[in-house]
Steps between C-alpha positions, in 0.01 A plus 500: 500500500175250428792217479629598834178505676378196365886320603436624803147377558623193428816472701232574816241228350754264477665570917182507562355143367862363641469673830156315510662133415767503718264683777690788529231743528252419733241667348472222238327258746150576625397193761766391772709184439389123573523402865512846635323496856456835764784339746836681469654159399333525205517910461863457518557246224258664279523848562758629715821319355461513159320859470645658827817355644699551228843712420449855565128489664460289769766229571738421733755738378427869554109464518340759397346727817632238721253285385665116483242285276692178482390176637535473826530879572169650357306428810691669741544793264121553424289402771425741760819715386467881439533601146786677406324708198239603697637481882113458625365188376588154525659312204223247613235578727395084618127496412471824342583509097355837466789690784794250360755752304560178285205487343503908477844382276308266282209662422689831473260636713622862535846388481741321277419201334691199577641298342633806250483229242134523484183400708480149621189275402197600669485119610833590684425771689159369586762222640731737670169713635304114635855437710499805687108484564540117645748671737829519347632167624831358394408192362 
């Protein structure tokens, strides 16, 4: 039993320390990536295609709650649009972080956390949060 536990502990070390390299799990990463800026340009290369916009969640293909995050779609399907999940707030609320369901989603803020991968950087979501304060504008 001891020799099974202790396989076992290290089969998860091991995903775990891989997961890490090939930034799998974005837990593994604590500050937000060089050049990322709070302009949806830049929240779109760096955070919404590779951690949103992907197979099953949020791409182009049967997106998840309706809710299209590839380039050139994310705008119109988060700014100013109803959310789905929650039917009273917006997805983004221009100027107003705090009543944006998005950031509800990243923070898991009484609500599931997205990505379902893990949290984001805090250096991300301060991103994501400095966007929508500065008004949300598609640039």
């Amino acid at each position: 039993m001891i020799k099974l536990v202790n396989r076992m502990a290290g089969i998860i070390c091991t995903f775990i320390l891989c997961s890490c390299a090939d930034q799998i799990v974005s837990e593994c990463e604590d500050t937000a990536p060089a050049g990322l800026q709070s302009k949806l340009s830049s929240i779109q290369q760096y955070v919404f295609s590779p951690s949103c916009a992907i197979t099953g969640c949020h791409s182009a293909v049967s997106p998840q709650s309706d809710l299209n995050l590839s380039s050139g779609s994310s705008y119109s399907n988060l700014v100013d649009v109803t959310s789905q999940e929650d039917g009273v707030m917006k997805r983004v609320a221009p100027g107003n972080s705090t009543q944006s369901w998005l950031m509800k989603k990243l923070n898991g803020d009484g609500t599931s956390l997205m990505p379902p991968a893990g949290q984001l950087a805090q250096a991300m979501i301060d991103s994501v949060a400095a966007w929508i304060d500065a008004g949300a504008v598609n640039n």
